[in-house]
N, C-alpha and C positions, 0 to 999 in steps of 0.2 A: 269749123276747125280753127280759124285763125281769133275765132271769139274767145275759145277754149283755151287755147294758146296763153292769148292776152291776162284771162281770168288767171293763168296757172304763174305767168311771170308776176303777180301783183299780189303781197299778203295783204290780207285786210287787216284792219287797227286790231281786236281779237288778237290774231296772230303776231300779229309785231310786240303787242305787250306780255304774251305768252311766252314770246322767245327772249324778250330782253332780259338780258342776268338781274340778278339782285341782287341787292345789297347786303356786305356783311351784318350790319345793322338788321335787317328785316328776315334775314335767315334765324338771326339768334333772336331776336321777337317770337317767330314761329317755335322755336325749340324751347324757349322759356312758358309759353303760353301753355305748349304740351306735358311742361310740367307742372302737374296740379299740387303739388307740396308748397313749392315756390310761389306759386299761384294766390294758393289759398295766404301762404304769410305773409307775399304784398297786401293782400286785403287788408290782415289784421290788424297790419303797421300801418295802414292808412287810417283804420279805424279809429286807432291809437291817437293818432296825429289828426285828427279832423278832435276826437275827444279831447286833446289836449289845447288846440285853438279854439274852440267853441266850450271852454269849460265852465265860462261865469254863466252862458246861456242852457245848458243843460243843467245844472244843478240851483236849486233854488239856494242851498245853503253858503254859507260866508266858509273857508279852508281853516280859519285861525280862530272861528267867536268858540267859546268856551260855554258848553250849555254842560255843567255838573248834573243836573238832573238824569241825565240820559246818559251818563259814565258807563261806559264799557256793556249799553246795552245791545244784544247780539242781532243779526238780521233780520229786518221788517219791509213792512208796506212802504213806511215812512223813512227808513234808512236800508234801504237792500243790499248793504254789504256790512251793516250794524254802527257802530261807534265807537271812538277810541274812550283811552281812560281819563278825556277831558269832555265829555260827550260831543267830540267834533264827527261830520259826519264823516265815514271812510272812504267812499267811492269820491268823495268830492273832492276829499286829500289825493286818492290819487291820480285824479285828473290834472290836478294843479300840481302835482308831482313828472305826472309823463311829461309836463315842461320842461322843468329842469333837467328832467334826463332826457330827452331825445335832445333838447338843444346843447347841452354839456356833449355829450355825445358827438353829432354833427359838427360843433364846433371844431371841438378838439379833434375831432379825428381828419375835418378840413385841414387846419394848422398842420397837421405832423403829415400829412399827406404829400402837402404840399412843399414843406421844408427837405421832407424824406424823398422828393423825387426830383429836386434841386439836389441835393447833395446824390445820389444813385445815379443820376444820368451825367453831373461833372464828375464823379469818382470813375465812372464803366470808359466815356469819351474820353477822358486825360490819361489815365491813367496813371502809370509811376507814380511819382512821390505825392502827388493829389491824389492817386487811389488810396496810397499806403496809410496816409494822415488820415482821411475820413472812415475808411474800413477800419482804423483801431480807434480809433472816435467810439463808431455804431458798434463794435466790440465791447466796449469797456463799458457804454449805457446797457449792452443788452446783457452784459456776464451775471448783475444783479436782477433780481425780482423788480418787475415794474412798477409789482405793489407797494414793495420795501421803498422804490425810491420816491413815491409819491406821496406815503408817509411820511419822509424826510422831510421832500420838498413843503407839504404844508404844514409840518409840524417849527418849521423856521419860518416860514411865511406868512402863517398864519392860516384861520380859513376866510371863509368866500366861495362863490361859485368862480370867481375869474382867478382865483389862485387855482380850484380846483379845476379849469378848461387850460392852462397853463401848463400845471403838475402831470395833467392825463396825457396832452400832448408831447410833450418834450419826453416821456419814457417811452410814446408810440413811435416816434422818428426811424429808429431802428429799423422795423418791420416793413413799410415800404422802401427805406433806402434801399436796403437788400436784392427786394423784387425789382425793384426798377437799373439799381446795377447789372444785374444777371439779366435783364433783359434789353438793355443797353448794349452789356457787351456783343448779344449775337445781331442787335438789328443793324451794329453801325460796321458791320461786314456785308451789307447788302448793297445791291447795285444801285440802288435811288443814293444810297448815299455817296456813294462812289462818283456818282453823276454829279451830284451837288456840289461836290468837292474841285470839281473837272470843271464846272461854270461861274468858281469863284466865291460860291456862298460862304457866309463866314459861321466859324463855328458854332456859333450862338443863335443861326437861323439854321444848323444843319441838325443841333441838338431841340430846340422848340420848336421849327416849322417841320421838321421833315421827319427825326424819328421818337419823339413824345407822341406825336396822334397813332401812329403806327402801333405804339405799346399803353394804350389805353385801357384795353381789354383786363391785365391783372391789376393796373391800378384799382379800376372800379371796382372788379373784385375785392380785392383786398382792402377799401375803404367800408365797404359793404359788411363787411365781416368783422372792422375794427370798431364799427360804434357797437356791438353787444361788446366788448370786452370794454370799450369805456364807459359804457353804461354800467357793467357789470364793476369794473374801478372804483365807481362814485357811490355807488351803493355798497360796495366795502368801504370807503371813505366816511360816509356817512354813519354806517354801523359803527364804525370805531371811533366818533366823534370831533371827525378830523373836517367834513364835509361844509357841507350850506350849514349857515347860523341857522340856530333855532330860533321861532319857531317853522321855520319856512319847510310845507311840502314836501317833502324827497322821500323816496322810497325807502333809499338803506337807514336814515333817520328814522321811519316808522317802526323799521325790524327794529332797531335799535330800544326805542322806548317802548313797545310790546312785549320786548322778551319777557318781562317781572312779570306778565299776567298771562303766559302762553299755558296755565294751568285752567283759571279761573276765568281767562275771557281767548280763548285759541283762536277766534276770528280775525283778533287785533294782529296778530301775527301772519296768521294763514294767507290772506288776500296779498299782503306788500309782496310776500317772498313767492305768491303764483302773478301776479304783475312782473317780476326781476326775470323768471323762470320764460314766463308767456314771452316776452318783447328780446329777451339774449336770444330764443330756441328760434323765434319768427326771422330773426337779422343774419342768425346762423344759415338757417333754410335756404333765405334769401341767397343770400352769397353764393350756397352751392348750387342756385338753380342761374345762376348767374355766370357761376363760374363754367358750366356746363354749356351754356348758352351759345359765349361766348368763347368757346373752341373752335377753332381756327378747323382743326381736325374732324370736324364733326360737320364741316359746309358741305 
């Protein structure tokens, strides 16, 4: 009896790590994993992005040599996605393409993420005449088309890709400040912050140490969801000839100089705009298997 006793007072390790809670982190892993969409277009965008660093090694061919013989000859053994109307090979253009665009991308959508939840978390904390001034700020950038104003911006600045990671950014600000204001103002009604306040911390460690990691979850989200619209940006920028100097890789530059032969060579065309299609829909996916995940409401 008193053996049985002892056994019944003592969980063994099994049990102790069966009862220990989990982590918000590890719940939303599990709920992300369950979702096989989101699943499958982490893959793809890894795929993407392993093709896009490993591109000189995967393709034998050069992105920019100019072989005319082979002009707008369509898919083979030796070209599996055919060739443009310079005979460059096209699968290799777009590998050395998903560079520019995932990193334009990532870049820029880093930059505005990060300006946009500097300005969202001082706009929600301060509020008054600090909210007033930044909320018609992110007003007045976001009243016009993003596209319209990236236009602008490179059509006076000229192009480049750092004009173009610049232009993408600064019209994206808007879209996190927003979320991170609106979630600003409900988290800094909570009792941690309340506490924080009560032991003297100062504003600038109440707003970045205490409720920034707190509202992490729709940042990520919505970073997530903003490199396919800047992806999708530069490849309108590109199309319109506002984008990367020629001759360099980009995707909307490929739609660009294919259209004249989407009769006579439709390959030239076909592959850039299902690459633009493929990597927006995978980043889209992404987001909502993410934004799903990480619901608070859903633990």
């Amino acid at each position: 009896m008193e053996e049985s006793s002892k056994q019944n007072n003592f969980m063994t390790q099994e049990d102790l790590s069966a009862s220990a809670p989990s982590s918000l982190w590890k719940d939303a892993w599990k709920r992300f994993y369950k979702n096989k969409t989101a699943v499958v277009a982490l893959v793809v965008l890894a795929l993407l992005a392993l093709g896009a660093v490993f591109a000189d090694w995967l393709t034998p061919y050069n992105p920019y040599e100019v072989v005319l013989s082979e002009a707008k000859h369509g898919p083979s053994v030796a070209h599996p996605l055919g060739c443009d109307e310079q005979g460059r090979d096209i699968l290799t253009r777009l590998l050395f393409g998903a560079r520019i665009s995932l990193s334009v991308g990532f870049i820029s959508v880093s930059i505005s993420t990060l300006l946009g939840s500097i300005i969202g978390i001082f706009s929600a904390y301060y509020g008054g005449w600090v909210d007033a001034i930044l909320s018609r700020i992110m007003e007045m950038i976001q009243s016009f088309p993003s596209i319209l104003l990236a236009i602008i911006f490179m059509s006076v600045f000229g192009r480049g890709i750092q004009n173009a990671i610049i232009a993408i950014a600064v019209v994206s600000i808007p879209g996190p400040a927003r979320i991170i204001r609106s979630s600003t103002l409900s988290a800094k009604e909570m009792d941690y912050v309340t506490s924080a306040r009560a032991i003297g911390c100062t504003n600038v460690r109440i707003m970045f140490k205490h409720i920034l990691p707190n509202i992490l979850a729709p940042i990520i989200v919505n970073a997530t969801m903003s490199v396919s619209g800047a992806i999708l940006s530069l490849a309108s920028l590109g199309f319109l000839g506002l984008g990367v100097q020629p001759p360099t890789a980009e995707w909307g530059y490929m739609l660009s100089d294919s259209r004249t032969y989407i009769n006579s060579a439709p390959h030239m065309i076909m592959f850039p705009g299902v690459a633009i299609a493929l990597t927006v829909l995978c980043f889209n996916l992404l987001g909502d298997g993410l934004r799903d995940a990480l619901d608070p409401r859903l633990k």
